[in-house]
C-alpha positions, 0 to 999 in steps of 0.5 A: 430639317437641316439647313442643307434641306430648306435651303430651297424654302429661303426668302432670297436666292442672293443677297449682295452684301455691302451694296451701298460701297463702291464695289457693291454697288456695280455688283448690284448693277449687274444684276440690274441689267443682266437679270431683272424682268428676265425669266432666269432672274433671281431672287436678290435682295442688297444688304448694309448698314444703312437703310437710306443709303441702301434705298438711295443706292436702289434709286441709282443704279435703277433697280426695282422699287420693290428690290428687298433691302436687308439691314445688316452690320459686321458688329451686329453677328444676330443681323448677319445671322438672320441675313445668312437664315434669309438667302442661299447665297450671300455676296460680299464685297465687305473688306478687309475680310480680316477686320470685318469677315469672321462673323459672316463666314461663320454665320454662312458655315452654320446656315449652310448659307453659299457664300462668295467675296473677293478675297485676296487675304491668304492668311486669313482665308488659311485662318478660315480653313482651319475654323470652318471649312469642317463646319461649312462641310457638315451644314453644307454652304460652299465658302468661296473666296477669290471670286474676282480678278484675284483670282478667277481668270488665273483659277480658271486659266490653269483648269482650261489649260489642263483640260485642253492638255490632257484631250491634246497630250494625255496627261497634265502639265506638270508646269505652267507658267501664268503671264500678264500680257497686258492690263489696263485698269486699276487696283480696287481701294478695297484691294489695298486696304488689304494689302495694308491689314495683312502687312500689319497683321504680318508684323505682328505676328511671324506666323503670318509671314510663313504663310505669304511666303507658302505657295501651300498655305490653303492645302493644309497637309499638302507639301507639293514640289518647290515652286518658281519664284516670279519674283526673278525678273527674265528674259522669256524667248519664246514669249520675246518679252521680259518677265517681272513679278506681278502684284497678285501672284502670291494670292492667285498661285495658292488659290491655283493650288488649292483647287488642284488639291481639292478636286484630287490633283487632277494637274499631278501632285508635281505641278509646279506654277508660277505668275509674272507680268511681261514687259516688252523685248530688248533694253526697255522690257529689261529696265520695266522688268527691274523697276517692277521689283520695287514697285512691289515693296509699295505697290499702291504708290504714296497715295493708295486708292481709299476703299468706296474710290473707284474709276468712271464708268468710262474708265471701267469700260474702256479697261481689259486684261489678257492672261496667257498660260503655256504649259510645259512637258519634260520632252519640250511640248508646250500648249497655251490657253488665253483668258482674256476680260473686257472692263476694268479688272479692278472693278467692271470685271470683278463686279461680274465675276463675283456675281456669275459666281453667286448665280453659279452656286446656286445651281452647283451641286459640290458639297459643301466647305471652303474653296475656290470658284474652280473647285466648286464650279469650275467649266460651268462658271467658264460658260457662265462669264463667257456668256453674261461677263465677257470674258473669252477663255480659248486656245492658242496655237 
């Protein structure tokens, strides 16, 4: 029998992979609250290296006596196997995914083994899809990257906004415009620690490089239109704010076109798409906006989060983002979307995503291969953190 075939056979339906971290740890949380004792609770089980830090973790966050614990270890590829064998989804918040992800994605390709992370590395995500994405298609698992604040709600944002536009307009649009409106909230230790192994990998090696700055670097055979740059601070008018680049604009806008490219370019092989954050009108948006492109040359200041640092619970719940998208038509339409999130986008949020994502894939029928939350789920995970994440997706007039 297949892996694809007794996937329904497996001890567990998730394992959360990484639980006893920082970020793991709230996703843990969530199914704690949202689903333990509940008719629809799944079968999960949390996984690390460390058994009595994973059962200190178990006591914390009040889960179950009996909730399974898996002791599993990047540098032990036989125990990531035997944890993939085991479980029909895997979450990990394990990072960076470049020093310790190879063995696992290769472990759920293989297993045929649902897989989601939170992945904001696209070199290494493009370096995946050449190695396994044929392989995860063959045994079936659905490889999903980017399953958090990088880069759900800018993922979804576009698919809804098209949606909405081909029911009000007919068609697309062949231009969108991603914009920050407002966030409060901090940026994930593991997201800089990220950051600061792609820069290192990047100066190694120029091919790396080509990729950051490829807006289609994750659709291979795929050249579509040149795109904006968002790397021009602007006035925008119709916004009456200024615009200035945005720190996860360069993984989130590949990750909005590899979902076009990978459900069949339902925005047009033309679409053009950037991300910015907006300031405020006047002088003041204009200065904010220029000081926002150094920052990006070091966005993490002197002192970057450590990865296993993270906010307070008060600091997590009192945090939010909004996110609007306007799309445009060559005759001057314009149509606008919202996604807005309660909780830190960092942490309290991602945390939710990442484990809406899992649950949805455990339902989904796509076949299998890498991809991205809105090419395997789509409208389904929409509904999914409307309802369990609180995240609100709705037109604007």
């Amino acid at each position: 029998m297949s892996a694809t075939n007794n996937r329904s056979e497996r001890e567990f339906d998730i394992v959360v992979y990484g639980a006893t971290g920082y970020t793991g740890r709230l996703v843990a949380e969530h199914f704690v609250r949202e689903y333990d004792g509940k008719p629809d609770a799944p079968k999960w089980a949390m996984a690390g290296r460390n058994l009595a830090k994973l059962e200190d973790v178990r006591t914390l966050i009040g889960a179950s006596a009996d909730t399974p614990l898996i002791v599993a270890d990047a540098d032990d590829p036989a125990s990531l196997e035997a944890m993939c064998r085991s479980t029909r989804v895997v979450i990990t918040t394990v990072g960076p995914y470049q020093l310790y992800g190879d063995a696992l994605v290769e472990a759920c390709a293989r297993a045929g083994t649902d897989y989601a992370d939170l992945c904001g590395e696209p070199a290494w995500m493009r370096e995946q899809i050449d190695r396994n994405h044929d392989l995860a298609k063959a045994s079936g698992a659905r490889i999903c990257f980017s399953s958090g604040f990088d880069s759900i709600p800018f993922d979804l944002g576009v698919l809804m906004l098209q949606k909405h536009a081909v029911a009000t307009h007919g068609s697309p649009a062949p231009r969108v415009r991603g914009r920050v409106r407002a966030m409060k909230g901090t940026f994930s230790g593991g997201t800089a620690a990220s950051l600061g192994a792609t820069m290192k990998a990047a100066a190694k090696s120029p091919k790396i490089i080509g990729l950051l700055r490829d807006p289609f670097a994750l659709t291979p055979g795929f050249e579509g239109p040149d795109q904006p740059s968002g790397m021009i601070p602007g006035y925008e008018k119709d916004l009456d704010k200024w615009a200035a680049p945005f720190v996860m604009a360069p993984i989130n806008t590949k990750n909005v076109h590899r979902t076009n490219f990978l459900r069949g370019h339902p925005y047009g092989e033309d679409f053009r798409y950037d991300e910015m954050v907006l300031t405020s009108p006047g002088e003041a948006g204009r200065k904010m906006a220029e000081a926002a492109v150094e920052m990006m040359k070091n966005p993490f200041g002197a002192k970057p989060p450590k990865p296993g640092e993270g906010p307070t619970a008060e600091e997590r719940e009192n945090g939010f983002y909004d996110v609007v998208f306007i799309g445009e038509y060559p005759d001057g339409k314009t149509i606008r979307y919202a996604v807005k999130g309660r909780y830190d986008p960092g942490y309290g949020s991602t945390s939710r995503m990442i484990a809406e994502t899992a649950m949805g894939l455990l339902s989904c029928d796509a076949e299998g291969g890498i991809g991205t939350p809105g090419s395997f789920l789509g409208e389904a995970l929409v509904e999914r953190l409307k309802a369990r994440a609180t995240v609100s997706f709705a037109t604007e007039s």
